[in-house]
C-alpha positions in Angstrom: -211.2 -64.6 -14.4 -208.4 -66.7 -13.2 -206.3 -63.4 -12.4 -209.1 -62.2 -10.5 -209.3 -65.5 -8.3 -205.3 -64.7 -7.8 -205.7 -61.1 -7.2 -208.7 -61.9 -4.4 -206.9 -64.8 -2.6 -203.2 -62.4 -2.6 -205.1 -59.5 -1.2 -207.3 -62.2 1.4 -203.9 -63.3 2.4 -202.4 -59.5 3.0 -205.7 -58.9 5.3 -204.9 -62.2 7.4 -201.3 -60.7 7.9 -202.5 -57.2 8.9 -205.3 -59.1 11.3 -202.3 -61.1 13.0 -200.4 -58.0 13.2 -203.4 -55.9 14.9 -204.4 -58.9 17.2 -200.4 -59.3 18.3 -200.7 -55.3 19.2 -203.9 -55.5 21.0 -202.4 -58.2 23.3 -199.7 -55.9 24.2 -202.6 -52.9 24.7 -204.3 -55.2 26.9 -201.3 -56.3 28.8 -200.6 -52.5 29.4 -203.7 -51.6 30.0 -203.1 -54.3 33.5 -200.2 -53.0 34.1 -201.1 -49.3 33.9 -200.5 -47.4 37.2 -201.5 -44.1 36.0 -205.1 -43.4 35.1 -204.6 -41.2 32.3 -202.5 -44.1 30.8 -204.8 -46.4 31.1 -207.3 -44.3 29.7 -205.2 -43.8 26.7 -204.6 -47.6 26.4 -208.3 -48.3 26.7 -209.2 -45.5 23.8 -206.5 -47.2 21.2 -207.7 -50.9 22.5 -211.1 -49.9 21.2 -210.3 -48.1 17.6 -207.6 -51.6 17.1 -210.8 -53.7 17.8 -213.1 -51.6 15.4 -210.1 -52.0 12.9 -209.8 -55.8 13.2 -213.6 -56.2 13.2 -213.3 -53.9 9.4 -210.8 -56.2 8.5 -212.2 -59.2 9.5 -215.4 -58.2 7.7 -213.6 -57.5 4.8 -211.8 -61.0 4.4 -215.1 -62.5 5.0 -216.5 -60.7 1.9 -213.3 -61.7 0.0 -214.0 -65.5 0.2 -217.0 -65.2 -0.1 -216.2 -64.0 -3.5 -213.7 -66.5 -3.8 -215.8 -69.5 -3.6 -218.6 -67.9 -5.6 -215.8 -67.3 -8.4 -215.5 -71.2 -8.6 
C-alpha cells in the first residue's frame, strides 16, 4: 500500500512537470500567434494552441484523478 501511495504521488509529481512544461509552450504559441504576420502562420499557431490546450486539460484531469486517489488511500 505504502508503495502505491509513493508510486501515485511520483507519477502526480511527473504530470505537474509535463503541465508546466505545456503551459511554458502555449505562452510562447500565444505570443506567436500576436506576432504572426502571415495568415497561414497564424493558422498553424492557432491549430497547435488548441491540441496543447486539449493536452493540458487530459493532463490536468488526470492529476486530478491521482489525488484524488491519493487522499482516498489515506
Amino acid at each position: 500500500m505504502n508503495e502505491d501511495i509513493i508510486e501515485l504521488d511520483k507519477k502526480a509529481t511527473r504530470l505537474g512537470y509535463e503541465l508546466m512544461a505545456l503551459e511554458d509552450e502555449l505562452d510562447i504559441i500565444i505570443e506567436g500567434i500576436e506576432n504572426a504576420i502571415d495568415v497561414g502562420e497564424k493558422a498553424e499557431l492557432i491549430r497547435q494552441k488548441g491540441k496543447l490546450e486539449c493536452e493540458i486539460a487530459d493532463i490536468k484531469d488526470e492529476r486530478y484523478r491521482l489525488n484524488e486517489r491519493l487522499i482516498n488511500s489515506f
